[in-house]
C-alpha positions as CSV (number, residue, x, y, z in Angstrom):
1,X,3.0,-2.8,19.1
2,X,2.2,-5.6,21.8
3,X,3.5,-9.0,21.1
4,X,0.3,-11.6,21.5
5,X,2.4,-14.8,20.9
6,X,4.5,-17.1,19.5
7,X,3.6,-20.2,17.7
8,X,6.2,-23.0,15.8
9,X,4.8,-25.7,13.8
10,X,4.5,-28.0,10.5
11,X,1.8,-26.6,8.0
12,X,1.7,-26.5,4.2
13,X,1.6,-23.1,1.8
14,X,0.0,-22.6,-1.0
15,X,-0.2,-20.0,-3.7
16,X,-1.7,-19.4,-6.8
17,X,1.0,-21.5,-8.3
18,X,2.7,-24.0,-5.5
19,X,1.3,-26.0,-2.6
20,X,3.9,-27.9,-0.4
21,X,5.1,-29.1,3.3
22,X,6.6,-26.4,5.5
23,X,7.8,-26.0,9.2
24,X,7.2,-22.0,10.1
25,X,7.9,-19.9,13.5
26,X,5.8,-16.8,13.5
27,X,5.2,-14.1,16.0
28,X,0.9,-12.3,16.6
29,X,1.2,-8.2,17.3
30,X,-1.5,-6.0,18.2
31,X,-1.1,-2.5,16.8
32,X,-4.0,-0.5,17.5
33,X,-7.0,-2.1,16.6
34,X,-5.2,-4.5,14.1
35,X,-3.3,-7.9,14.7
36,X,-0.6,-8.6,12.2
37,X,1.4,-11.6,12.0
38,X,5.3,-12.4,10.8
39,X,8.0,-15.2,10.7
40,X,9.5,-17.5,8.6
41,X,9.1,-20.9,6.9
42,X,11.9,-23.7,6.2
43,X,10.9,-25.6,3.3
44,X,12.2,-25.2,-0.5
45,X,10.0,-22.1,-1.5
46,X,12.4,-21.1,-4.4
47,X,9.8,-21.6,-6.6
48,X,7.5,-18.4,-5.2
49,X,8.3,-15.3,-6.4
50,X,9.0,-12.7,-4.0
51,X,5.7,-10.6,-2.6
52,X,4.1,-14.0,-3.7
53,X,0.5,-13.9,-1.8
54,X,-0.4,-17.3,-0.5
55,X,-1.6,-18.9,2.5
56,X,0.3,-20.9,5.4
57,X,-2.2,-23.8,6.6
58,X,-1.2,-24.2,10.5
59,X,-1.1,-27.4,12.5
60,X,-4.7,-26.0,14.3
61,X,-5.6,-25.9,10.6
62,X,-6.3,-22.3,10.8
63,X,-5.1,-20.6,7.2
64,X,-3.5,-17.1,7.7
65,X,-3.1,-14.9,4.3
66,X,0.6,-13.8,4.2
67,X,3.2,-12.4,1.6
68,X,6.3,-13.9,1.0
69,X,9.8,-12.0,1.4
70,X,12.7,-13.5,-0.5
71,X,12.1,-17.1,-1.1
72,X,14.8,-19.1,-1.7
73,X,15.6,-22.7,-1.3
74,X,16.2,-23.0,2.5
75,X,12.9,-21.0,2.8
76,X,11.2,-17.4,3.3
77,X,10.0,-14.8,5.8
78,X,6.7,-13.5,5.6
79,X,4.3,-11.2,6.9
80,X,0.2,-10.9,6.7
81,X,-1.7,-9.0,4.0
């Protein structure tokens, strides 16, 4: 697994259920022939389930499909799907 880059930022997530204001850090890997991407958000995201499938709206305004991993009210970690 090669590291790509690093990226920090404001965006917003939304899911099928919540849309709302988020600051994330998140890290691009190559693996093979597939790039994956992981991090974390701060923001109040205790109203997501966890595994909750939503998308994370970057500054460049690029939208990147992720899962969430225990959301809770300081925020979540994630990974792409």
């Amino acid at each position: 697994m090669k590291l790509l880059g690093s990226s920090r930022g404001e965006g917003a997530l939304r899911t099928e259920d919540a849309q709302f204001a988020v600051s994330y850090s998140l890290d691009t890997f190559q693996e093979r022939d597939r790039t994956t991407v992981s991090g974390s958000l701060d923001g109040d995201a205790s109203s997501v389930e966890d595994g909750a499938v939503g998308y994370l709206k970057l500054e460049s305004g690029e939208e990147i499909k992720i899962a969430l991993i225990k959301p809770d009210t300081e925020g979540a970690d994630f990974k792409s799907v």
